[in-house]
N, CA, C and O atoms as a Tinker XYZ file with bonds, in Angstrom:
   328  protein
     1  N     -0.145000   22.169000  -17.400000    73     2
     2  CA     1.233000   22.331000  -17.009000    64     1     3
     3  C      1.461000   23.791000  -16.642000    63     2     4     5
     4  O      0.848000   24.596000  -17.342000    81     3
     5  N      2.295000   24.321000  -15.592000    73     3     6
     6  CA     2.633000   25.193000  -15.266000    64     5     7
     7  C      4.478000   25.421000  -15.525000    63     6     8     9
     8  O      5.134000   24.408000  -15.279000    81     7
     9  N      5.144000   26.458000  -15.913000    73     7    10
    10  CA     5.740000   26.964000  -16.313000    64     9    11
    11  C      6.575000   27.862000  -16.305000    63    10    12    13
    12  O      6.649000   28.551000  -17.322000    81    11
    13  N      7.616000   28.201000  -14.986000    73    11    14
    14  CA     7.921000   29.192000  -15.069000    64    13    15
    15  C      9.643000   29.410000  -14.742000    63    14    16    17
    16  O     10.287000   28.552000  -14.139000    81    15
    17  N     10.158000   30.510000  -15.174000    73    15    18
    18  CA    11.642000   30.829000  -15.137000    64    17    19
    19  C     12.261000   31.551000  -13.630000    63    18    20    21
    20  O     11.296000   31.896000  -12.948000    81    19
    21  N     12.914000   31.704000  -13.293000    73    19    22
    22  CA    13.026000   32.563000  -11.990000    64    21    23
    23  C     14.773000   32.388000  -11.908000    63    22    24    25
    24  O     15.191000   31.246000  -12.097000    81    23
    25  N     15.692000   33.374000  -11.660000    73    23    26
    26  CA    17.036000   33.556000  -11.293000    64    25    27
    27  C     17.542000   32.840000  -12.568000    63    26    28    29
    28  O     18.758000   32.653000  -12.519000    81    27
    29  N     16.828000   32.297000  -13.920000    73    27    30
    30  CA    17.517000   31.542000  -14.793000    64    29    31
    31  C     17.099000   30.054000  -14.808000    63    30    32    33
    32  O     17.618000   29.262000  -15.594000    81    31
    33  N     16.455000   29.810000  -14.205000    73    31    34
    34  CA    16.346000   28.222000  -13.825000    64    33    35
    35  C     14.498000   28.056000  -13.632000    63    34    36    37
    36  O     13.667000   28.220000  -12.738000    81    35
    37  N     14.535000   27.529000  -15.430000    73    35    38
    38  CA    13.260000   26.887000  -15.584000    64    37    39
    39  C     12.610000   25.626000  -14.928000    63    38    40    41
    40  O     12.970000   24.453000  -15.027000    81    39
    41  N     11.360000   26.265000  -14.098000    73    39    42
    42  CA    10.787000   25.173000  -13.695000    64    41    43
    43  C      9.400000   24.701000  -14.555000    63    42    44    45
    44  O      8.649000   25.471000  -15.153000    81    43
    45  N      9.273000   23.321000  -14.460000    73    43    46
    46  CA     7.493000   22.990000  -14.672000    64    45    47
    47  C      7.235000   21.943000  -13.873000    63    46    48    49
    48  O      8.028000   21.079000  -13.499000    81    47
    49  N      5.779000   22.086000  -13.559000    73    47    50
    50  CA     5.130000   21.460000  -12.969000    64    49    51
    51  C      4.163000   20.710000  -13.944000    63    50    52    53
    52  O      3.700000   21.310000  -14.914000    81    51
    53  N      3.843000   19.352000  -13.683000    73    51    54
    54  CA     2.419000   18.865000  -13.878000    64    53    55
    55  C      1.634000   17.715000  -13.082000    63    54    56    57
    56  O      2.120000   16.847000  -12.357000    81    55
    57  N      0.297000   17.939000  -13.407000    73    55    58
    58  CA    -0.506000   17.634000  -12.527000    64    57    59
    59  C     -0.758000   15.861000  -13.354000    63    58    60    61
    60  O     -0.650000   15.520000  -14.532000    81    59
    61  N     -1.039000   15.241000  -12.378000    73    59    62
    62  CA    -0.514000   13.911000  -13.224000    64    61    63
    63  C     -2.506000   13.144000  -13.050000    63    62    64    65
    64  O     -2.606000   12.572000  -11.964000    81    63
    65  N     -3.382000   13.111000  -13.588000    73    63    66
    66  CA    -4.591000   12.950000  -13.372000    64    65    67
    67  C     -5.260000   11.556000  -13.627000    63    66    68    69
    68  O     -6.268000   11.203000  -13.014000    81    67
    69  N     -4.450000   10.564000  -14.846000    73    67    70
    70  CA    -4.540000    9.913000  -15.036000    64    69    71
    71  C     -4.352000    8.367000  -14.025000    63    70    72    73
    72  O     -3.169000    8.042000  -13.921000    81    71
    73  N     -5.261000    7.507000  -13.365000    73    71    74
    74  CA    -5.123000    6.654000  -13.206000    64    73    75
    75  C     -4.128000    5.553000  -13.075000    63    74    76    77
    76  O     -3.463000    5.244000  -12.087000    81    75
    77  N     -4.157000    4.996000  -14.318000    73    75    78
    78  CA    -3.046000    4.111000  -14.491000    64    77    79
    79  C     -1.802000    4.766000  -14.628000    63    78    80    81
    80  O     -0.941000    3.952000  -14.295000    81    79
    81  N     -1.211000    5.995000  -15.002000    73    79    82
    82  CA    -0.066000    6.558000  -14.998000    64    81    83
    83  C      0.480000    6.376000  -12.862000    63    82    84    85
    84  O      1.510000    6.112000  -12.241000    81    83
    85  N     -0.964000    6.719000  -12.519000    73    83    86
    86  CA    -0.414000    6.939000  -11.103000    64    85    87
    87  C     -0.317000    5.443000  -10.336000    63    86    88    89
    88  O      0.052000    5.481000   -9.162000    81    87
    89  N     -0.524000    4.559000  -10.729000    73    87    90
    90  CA    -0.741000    3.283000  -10.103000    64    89    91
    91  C      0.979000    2.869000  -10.637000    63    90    92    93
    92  O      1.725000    2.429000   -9.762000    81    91
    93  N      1.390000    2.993000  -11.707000    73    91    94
    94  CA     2.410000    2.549000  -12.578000    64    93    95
    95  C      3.689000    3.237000  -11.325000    63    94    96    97
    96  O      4.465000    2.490000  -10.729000    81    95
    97  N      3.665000    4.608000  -11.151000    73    95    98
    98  CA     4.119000    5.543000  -10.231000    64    97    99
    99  C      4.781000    4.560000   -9.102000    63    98   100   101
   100  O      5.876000    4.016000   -8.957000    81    99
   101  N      3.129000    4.632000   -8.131000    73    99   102
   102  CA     3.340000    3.919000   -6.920000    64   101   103
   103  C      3.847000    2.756000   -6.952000    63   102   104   105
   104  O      4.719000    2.564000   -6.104000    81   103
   105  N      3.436000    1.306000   -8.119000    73   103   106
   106  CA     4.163000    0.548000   -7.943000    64   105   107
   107  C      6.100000    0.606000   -8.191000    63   106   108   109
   108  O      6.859000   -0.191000   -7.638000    81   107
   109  N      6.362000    1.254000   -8.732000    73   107   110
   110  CA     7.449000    1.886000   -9.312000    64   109   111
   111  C      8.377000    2.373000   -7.562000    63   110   112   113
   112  O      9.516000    2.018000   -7.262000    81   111
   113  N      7.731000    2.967000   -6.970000    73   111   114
   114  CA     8.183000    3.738000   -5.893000    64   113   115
   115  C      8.078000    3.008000   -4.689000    63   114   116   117
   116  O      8.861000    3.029000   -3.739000    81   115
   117  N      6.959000    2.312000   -4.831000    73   115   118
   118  CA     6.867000    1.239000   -3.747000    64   117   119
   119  C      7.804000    0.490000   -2.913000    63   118   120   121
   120  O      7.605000   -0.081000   -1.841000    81   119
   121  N      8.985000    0.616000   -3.694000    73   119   122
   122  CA     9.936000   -0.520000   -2.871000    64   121   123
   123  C     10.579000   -0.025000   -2.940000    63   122   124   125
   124  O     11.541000   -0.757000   -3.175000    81   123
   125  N     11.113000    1.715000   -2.876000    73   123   126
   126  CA    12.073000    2.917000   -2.460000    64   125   127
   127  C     12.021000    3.308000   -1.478000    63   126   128   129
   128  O     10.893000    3.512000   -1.031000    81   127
   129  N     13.190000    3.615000   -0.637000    73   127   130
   130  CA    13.446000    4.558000   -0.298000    64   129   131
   131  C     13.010000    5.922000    0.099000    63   130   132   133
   132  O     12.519000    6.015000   -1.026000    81   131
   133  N     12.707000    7.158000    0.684000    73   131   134
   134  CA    12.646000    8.265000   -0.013000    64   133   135
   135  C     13.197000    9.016000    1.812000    63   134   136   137
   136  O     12.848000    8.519000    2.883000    81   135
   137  N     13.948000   10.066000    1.677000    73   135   138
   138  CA    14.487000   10.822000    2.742000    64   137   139
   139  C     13.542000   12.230000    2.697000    63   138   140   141
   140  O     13.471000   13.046000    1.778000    81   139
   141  N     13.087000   12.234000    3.543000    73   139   142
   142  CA    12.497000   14.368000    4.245000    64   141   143
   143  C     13.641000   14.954000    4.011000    63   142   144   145
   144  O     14.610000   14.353000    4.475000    81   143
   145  N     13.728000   15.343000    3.784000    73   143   146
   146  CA    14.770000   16.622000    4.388000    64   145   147
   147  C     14.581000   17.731000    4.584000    63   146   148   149
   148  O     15.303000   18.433000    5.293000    81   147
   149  N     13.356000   18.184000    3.868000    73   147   150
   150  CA    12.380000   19.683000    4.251000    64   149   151
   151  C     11.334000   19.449000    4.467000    63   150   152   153
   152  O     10.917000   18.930000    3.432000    81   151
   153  N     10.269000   19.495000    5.432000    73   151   154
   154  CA     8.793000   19.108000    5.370000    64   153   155
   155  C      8.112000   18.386000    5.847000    63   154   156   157
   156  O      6.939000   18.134000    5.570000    81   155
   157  N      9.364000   17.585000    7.324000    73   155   158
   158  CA     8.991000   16.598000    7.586000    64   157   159
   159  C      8.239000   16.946000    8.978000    63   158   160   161
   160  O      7.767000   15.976000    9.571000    81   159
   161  N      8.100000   18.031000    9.477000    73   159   162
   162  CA     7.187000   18.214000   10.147000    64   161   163
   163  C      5.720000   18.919000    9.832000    63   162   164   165
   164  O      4.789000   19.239000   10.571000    81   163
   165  N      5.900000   19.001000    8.629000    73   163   166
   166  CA     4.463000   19.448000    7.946000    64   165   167
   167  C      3.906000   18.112000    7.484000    63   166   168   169
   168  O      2.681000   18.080000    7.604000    81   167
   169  N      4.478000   16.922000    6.956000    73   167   170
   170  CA     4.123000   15.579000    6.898000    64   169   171
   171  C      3.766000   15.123000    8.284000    63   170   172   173
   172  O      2.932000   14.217000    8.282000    81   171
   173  N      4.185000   15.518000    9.478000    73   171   174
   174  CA     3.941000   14.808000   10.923000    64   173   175
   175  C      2.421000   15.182000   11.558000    63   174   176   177
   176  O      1.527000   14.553000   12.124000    81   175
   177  N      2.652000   16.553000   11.139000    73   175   178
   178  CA     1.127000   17.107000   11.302000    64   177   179
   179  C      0.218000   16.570000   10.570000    63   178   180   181
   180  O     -0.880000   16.211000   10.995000    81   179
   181  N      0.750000   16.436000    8.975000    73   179   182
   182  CA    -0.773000   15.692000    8.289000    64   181   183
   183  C     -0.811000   14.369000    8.698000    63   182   184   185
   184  O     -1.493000   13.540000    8.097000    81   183
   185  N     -0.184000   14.117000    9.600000    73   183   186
   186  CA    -0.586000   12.160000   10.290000    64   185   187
   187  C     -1.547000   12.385000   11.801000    63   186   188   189
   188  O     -2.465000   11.713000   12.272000    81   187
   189  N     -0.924000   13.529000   12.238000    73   187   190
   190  CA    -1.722000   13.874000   13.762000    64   189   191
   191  C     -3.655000   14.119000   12.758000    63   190   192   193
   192  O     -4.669000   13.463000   12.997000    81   191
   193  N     -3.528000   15.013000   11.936000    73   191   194
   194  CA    -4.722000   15.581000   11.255000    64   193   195
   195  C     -5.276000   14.306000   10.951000    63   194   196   197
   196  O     -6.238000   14.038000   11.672000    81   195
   197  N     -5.039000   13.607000   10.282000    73   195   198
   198  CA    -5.667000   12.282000    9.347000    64   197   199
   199  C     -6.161000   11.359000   11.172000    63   198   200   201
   200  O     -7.152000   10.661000   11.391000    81   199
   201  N     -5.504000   11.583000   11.741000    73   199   202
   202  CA    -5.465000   10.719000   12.954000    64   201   203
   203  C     -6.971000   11.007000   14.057000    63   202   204   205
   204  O     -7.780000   10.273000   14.624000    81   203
   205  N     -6.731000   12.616000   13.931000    73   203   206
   206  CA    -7.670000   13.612000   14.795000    64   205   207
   207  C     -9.103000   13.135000   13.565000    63   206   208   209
   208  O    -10.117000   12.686000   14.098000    81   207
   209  N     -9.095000   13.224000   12.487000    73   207   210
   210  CA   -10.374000   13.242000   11.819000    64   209   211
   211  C    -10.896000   11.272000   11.578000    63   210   212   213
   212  O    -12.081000   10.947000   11.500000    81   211
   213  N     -9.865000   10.356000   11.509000    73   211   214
   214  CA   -10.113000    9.462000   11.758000    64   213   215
   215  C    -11.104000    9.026000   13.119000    63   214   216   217
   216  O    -12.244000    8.562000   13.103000    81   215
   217  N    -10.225000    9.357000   14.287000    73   215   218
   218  CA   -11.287000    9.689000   15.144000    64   217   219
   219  C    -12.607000   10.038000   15.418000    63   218   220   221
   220  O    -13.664000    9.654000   15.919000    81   219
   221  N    -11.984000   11.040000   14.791000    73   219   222
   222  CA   -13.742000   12.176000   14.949000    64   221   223
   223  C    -15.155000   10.923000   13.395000    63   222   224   225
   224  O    -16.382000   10.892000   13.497000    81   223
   225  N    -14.580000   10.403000   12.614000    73   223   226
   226  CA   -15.369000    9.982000   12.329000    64   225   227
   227  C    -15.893000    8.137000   12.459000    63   226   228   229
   228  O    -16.414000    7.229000   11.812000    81   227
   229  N    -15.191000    8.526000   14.025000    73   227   230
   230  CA   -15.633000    6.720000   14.285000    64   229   231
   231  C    -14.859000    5.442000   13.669000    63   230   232   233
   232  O    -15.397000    4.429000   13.220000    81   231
   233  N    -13.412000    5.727000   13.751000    73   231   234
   234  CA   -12.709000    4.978000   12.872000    64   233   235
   235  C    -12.317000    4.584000   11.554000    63   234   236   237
   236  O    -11.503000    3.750000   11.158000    81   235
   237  N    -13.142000    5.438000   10.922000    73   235   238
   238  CA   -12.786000    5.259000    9.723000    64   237   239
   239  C    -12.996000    6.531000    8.383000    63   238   240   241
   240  O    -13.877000    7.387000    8.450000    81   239
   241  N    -12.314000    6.459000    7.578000    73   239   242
   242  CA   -12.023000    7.691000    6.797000    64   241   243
   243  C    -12.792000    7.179000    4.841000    63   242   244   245
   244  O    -12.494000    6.180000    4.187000    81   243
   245  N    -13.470000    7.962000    4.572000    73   243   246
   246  CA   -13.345000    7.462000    3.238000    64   245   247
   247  C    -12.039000    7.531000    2.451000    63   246   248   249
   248  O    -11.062000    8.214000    2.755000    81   247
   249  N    -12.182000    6.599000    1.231000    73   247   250
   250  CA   -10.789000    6.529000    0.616000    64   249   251
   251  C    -10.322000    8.134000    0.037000    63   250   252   253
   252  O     -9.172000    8.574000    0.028000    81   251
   253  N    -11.466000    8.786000   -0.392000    73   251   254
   254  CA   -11.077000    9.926000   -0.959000    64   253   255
   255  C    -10.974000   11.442000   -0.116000    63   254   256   257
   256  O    -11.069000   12.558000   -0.628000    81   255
   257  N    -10.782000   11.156000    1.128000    73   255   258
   258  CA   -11.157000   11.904000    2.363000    64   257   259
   259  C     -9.578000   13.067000    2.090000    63   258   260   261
   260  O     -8.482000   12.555000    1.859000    81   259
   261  N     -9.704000   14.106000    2.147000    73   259   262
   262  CA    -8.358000   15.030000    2.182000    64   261   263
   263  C     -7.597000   14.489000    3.156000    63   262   264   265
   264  O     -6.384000   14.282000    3.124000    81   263
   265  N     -8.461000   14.243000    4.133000    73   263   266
   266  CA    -6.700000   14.209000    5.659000    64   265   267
   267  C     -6.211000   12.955000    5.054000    63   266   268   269
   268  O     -5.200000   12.539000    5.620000    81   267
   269  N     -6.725000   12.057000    3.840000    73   267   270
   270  CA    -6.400000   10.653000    3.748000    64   269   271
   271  C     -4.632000   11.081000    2.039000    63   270   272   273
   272  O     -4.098000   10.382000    1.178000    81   271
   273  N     -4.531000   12.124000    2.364000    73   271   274
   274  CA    -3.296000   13.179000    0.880000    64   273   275
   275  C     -2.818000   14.310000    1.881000    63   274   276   277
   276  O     -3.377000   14.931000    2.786000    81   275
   277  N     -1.020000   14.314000    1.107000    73   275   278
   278  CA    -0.331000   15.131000    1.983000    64   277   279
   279  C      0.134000   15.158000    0.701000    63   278   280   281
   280  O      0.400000   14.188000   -0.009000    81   279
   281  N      0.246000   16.681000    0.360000    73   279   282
   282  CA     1.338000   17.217000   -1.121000    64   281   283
   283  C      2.701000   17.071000   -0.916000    63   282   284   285
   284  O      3.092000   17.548000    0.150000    81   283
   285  N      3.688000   16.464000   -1.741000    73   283   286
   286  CA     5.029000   16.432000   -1.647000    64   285   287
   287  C      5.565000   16.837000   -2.748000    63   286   288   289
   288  O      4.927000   17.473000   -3.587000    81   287
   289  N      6.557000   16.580000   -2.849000    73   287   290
   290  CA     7.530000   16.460000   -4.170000    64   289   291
   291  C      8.428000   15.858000   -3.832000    63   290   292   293
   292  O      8.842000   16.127000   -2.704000    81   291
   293  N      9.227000   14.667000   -4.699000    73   291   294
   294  CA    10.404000   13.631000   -4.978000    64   293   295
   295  C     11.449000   14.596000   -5.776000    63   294   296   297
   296  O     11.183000   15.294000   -6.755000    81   295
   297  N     12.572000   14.477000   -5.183000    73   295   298
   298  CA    13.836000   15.182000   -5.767000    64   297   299
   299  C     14.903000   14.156000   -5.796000    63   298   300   301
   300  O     15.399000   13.691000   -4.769000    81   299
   301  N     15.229000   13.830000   -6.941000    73   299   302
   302  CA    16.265000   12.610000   -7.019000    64   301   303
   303  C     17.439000   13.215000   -6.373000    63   302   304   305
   304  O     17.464000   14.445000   -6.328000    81   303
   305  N     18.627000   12.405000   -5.756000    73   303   306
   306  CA    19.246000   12.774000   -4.496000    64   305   307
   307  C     20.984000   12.320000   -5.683000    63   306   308   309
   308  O     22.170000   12.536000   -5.434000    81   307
   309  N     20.457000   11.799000   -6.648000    73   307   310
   310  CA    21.782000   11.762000   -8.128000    64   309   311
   311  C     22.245000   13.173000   -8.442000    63   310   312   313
   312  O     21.468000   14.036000   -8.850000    81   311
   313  N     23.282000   13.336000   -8.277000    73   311   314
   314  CA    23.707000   14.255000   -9.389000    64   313   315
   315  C     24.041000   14.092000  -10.510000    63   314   316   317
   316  O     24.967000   13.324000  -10.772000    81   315
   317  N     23.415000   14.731000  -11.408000    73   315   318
   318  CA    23.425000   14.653000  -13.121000    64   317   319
   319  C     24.141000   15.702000  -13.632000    63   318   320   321
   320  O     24.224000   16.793000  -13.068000    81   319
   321  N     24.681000   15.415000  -14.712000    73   319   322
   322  CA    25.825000   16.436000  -15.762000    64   321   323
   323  C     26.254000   17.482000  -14.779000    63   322   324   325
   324  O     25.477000   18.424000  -14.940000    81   323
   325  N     27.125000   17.771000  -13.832000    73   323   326
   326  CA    27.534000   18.240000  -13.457000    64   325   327
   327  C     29.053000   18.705000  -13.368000    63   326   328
   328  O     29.386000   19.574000  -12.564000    81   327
């Protein structure tokens, strides 16, 4: 876990490694929703990339291939105790 304070406003991060935690995730998220609102042309590029290396390797990508992961983050769009 990472950890840190800045202007007053504690953040953490963690790295989620486990398997079944992440399957639980996706099915969970699966039938959401979710809006860009920052990033969505850095997501457009990692589809051109995944697309360009798909290519380049004859149609097909292994499952664990990088261009086959694009880093995000989910920000619930609720406002809480406010």
């Amino acid at each position: 876990m990472h950890d840190g304070t800045l202007d007053g406003v504690r953040s953490q991060l963690w790295s989620v490694n486990d398997t079944e935690i992440e399957n639980q995730i996706i099915t969970m998220m699966g039938t959401k929703s979710i809006y860009i609102a920052d990033g969505h042309h850095r997501y457009t590029t990692a589809l051109h990339y995944q697309t360009e290396m798909v290519n380049a390797a004859g149609g097909k990508l292994p499952p664990n291939h990088p261009a086959n992961f694009c880093m995000f983050v989910l920000v619930s769009m609720h406002v809480m105790g406010f």
